[in-house]
C-alpha positions in Angstrom: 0.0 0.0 0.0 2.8 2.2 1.0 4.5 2.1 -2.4 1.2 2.3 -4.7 0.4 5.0 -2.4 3.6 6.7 -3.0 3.3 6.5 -6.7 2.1 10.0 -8.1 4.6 12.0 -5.1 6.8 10.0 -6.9 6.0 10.6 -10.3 5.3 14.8 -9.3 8.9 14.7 -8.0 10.9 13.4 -11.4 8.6 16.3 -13.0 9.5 18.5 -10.6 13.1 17.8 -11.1 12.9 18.0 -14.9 11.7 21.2 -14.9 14.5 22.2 -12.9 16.9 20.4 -15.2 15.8 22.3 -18.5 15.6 25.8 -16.7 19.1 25.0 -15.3 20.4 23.9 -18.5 18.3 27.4 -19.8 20.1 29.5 -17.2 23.4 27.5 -18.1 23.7 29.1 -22.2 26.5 29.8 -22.8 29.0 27.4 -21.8 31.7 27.5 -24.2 32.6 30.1 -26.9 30.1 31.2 -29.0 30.8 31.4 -33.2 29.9 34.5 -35.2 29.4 34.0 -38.9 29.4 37.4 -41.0 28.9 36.2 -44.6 31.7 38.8 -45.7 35.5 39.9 -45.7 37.2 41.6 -42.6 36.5 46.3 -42.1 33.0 46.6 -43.9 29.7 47.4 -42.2 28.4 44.1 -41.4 32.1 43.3 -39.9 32.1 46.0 -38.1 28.7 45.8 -36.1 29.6 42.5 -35.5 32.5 43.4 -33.7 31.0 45.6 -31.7 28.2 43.1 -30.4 30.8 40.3 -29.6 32.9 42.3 -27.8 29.9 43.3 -25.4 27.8 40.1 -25.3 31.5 38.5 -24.1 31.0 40.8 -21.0 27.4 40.1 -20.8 27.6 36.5 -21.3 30.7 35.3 -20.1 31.8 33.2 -23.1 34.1 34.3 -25.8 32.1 35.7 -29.1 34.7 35.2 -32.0 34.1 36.5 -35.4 34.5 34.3 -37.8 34.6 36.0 -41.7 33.3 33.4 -44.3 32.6 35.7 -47.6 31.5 34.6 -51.2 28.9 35.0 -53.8 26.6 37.7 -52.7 27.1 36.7 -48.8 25.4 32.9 -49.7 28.9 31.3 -48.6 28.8 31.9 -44.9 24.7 32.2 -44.6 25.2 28.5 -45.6 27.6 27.9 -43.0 24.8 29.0 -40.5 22.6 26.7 -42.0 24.6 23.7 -42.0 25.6 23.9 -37.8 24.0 22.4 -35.4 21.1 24.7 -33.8 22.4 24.7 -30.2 23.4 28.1 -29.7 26.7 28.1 -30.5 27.0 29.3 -34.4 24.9 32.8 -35.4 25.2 34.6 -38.6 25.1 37.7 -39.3 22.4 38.9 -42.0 22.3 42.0 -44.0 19.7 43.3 -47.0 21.7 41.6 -49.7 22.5 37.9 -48.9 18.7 37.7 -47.2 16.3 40.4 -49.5 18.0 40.2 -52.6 19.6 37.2 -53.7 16.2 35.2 -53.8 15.1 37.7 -56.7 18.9 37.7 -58.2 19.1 33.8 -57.9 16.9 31.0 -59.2 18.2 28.6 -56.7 19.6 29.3 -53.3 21.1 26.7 -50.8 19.0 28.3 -48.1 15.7 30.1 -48.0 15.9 33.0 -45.9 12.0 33.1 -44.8 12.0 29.3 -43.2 15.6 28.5 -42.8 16.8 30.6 -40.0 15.5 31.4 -36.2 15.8 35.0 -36.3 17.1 37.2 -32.9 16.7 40.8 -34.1 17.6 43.5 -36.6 20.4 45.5 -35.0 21.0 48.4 -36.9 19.7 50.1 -40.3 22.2 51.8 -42.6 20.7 54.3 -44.6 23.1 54.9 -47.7 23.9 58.2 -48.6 23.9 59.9 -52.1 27.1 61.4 -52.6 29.0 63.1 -56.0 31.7 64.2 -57.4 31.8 67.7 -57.8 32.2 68.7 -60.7 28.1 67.4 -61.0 26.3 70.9 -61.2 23.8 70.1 -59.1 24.5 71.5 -55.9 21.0 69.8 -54.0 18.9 66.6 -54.7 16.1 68.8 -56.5 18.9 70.0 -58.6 20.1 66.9 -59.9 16.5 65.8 -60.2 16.1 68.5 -62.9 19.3 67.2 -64.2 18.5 64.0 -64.7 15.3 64.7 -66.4 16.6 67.3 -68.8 20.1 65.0 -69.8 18.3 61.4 -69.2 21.2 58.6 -69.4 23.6 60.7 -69.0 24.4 60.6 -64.8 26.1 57.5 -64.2 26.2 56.5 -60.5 29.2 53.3 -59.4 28.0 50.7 -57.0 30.7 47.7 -55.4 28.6 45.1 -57.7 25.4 44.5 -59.7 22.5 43.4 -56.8 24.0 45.3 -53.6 22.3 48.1 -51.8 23.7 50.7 -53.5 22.6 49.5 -56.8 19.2 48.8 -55.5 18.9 52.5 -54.0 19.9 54.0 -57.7 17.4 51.4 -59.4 14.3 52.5 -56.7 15.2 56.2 -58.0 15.2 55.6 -61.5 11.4 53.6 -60.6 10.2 56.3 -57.8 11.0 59.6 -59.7 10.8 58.6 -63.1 14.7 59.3 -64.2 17.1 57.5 -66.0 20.3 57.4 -64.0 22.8 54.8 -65.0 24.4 52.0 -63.3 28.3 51.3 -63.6 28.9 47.8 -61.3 32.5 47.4 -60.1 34.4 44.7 -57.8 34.2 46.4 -54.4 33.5 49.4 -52.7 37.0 50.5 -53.1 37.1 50.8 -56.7 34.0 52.2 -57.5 35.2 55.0 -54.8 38.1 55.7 -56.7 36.3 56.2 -59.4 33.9 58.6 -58.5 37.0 60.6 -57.0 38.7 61.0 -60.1 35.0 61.9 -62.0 35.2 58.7 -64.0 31.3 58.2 -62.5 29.3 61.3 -61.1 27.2 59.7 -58.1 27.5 56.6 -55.8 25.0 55.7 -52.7 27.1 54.7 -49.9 27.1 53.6 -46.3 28.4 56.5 -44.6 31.8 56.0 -42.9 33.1 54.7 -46.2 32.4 58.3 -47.8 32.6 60.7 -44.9 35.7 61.5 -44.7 35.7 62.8 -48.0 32.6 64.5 -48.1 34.7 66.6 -44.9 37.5 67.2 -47.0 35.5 68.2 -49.7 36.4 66.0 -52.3 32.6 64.7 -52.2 29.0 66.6 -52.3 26.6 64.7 -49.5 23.9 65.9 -52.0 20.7 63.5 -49.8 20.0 60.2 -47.2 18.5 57.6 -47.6 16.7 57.2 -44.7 13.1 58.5 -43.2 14.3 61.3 -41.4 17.5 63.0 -41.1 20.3 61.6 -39.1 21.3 63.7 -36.2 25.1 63.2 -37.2 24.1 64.8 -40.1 21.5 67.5 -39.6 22.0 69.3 -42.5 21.7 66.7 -44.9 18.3 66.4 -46.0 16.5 63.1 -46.7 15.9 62.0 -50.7 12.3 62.1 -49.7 11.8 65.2 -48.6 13.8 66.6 -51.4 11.1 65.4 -54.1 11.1 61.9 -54.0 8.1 61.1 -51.2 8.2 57.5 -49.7 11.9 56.7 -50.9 13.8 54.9 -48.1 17.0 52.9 -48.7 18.5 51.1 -46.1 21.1 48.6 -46.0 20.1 46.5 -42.2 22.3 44.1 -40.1 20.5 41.5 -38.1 21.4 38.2 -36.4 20.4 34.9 -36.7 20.7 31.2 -35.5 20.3 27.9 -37.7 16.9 26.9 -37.5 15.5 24.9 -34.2 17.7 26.6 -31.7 15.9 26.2 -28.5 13.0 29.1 -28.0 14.8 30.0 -24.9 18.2 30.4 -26.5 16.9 32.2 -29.1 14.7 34.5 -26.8 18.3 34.9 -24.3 19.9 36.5 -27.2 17.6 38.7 -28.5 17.3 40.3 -24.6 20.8 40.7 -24.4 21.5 42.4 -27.8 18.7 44.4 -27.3 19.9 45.7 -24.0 23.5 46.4 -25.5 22.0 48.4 -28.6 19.9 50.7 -25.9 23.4 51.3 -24.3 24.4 54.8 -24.2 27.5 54.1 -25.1 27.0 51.5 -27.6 24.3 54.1 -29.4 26.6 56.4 -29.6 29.3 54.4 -31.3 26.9 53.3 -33.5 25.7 56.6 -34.9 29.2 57.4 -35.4 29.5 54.4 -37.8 26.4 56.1 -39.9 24.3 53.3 -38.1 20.9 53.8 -36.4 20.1 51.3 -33.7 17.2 48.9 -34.3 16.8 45.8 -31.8 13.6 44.3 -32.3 11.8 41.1 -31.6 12.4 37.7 -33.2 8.7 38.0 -34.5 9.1 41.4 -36.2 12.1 40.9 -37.5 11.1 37.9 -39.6 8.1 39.9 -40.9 10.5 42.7 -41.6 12.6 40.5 -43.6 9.6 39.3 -45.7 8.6 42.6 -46.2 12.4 43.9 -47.3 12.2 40.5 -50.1 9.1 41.8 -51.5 10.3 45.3 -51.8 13.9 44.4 -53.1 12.5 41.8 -55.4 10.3 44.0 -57.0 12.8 46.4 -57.6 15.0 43.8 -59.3 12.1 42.3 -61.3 11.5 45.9 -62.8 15.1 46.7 -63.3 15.8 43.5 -64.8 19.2 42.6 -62.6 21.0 40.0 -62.9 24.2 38.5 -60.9 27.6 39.3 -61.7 
């Protein structure tokens, strides 16, 4: 009787104890380095943010966050890195407009699908690319070279790093949004198509901003319009290229996080709360801006909406402007 009796105390206690097992093993994440995948080469934007996050969620976490640069085709090389590791927490990837909202118009197959292959975190930060040129372009303003490009159609060429990236997106949603014919000159990296524009080879290039900066300072550049909603308070005098005549133009190039499909919920949910909490850092907000970034940090949910939304706008663009891959 004793032991029949003692049955379901029995069976409430190994419950009891599992629960305390999984929110143990819960509380336990991370215990050994954590791998950061960023789908391209060492010092650009995507490198850069990531680099910043590691270094903090180290602190936050306790566990070394090593960067670990795996570029190739269009960022598909390392996004199929993340793909392929086991979804325990311990391999992210970084995700940016291209590799995620792009390639799925620019390619008819994909080794990943970036809608159902991934467990998003959270956006981190938006990069809204601004329109700079060369100035011997005698349009002084955005309005300016508006009227430009309307009275001298095909004859404003603007450089991008390759056929398919942000930069050639933003000129393509131009052309489409205020009817002009600008033309697109695709090169092998930003470096290139810089150079370029600085010797007047090209007259306009969209560009994250610390890559340009300096030279729009020096004034070997004209910051002519931004791409984003509003202006950027680290550059209050640059107007946005929607309020300058082109209404509901935005042109972003975003960084977000990711983990390979079927991380655990609470792994998933640990990460998103810390990054968040490190991009609403004072200090971390500030270094951001500097970078030409604007903080995001949203929720797993919206974020995969937000990339469905960024494929359906990209891809249109793409469909209308007929790209293809280099």
């Amino acid at each position: 009787m004793k032991i029949a009796n003692s049955r379901p105390a029995l069976k409430c206690l190994i419950a009891a104890l599992s629960l305390v097992a999984s929110a143990a093993f819960g509380q336990a994440y991370p215990t050994k380095t954590i791998r950061m995948i960023v789908p391209f080469p060492p010092g650009g934007g995507n490198d850069v943010i990531a680099r910043i996050v590691a270094k903090k969620l180290y602190v936050r976490l306790g566990q070394q966050v090593i960067v670990d640069n795996k570029a190739g085709a269009n960022g598909i090389v390392g996004l199929t890195a993340v793909l392929q590791a086991p979804p325990d927490g311990y391999t992210l990837g970084i995700v940016a407009a291209g590799p995620m909202a792009v390639n799925p118009s620019l390619y008819d197959k994909l080794p990943y699908n970036p809608v159902t292959d991934f467990a998003p975190i959270t956006n981190m930060v938006n990069y809204p690319l601004l329109l700079v040129t060369h100035p011997s372009v005698p349009a002084k303003n955005m309005r300016e070279l508006l009227a430009l490009a309307r009275e001298k159609p095909g004859t404003l060429f603007y450089a991008s790093p390759g056929s398919g990236n942000s930069g050639h997106l933003a000129g393509e949603l131009l052309n489409s949004l205020a009817k002009v014919n600008t033309v697109h000159v695709p090169y092998k990296g930003q470096g290139p198509a810089t150079a370029d524009l600085l010797a007047g080879q090209v007259q306009m290039l969209y560009s994250s901003i610390p890559s340009v900066l300096p030279m729009v300072q020096q004034g070997r550049l004209n910051a002519l319009a931004i791409g984003s909603a509003k202006r950027l308070s680290s550059l209050p005098n640059v107007p946005t290229i929607a309020e300058s005549g082109v209404p509901g133009y935005e042109a972003y190039s975003w960084i977000g996080i990711v983990a390979p499909l079927n991380t655990p919920r609470d792994i998933v949910m640990k990460l998103n709360r810390e990054i968040v909490e490190i991009l609403r850092e004072k200090e971390t907000e500030e270094e951001l801006l500097r970078q030409g970034a604007i903080p995001v940090g949203d929720t797993p949910e919206h974020f995969s909406s937000y990339i469905k939304d960024e494929i359906v706008k990209w891809g249109a663009v793409v469909k209308s402007a007929n790209i293809k891959a280099d």
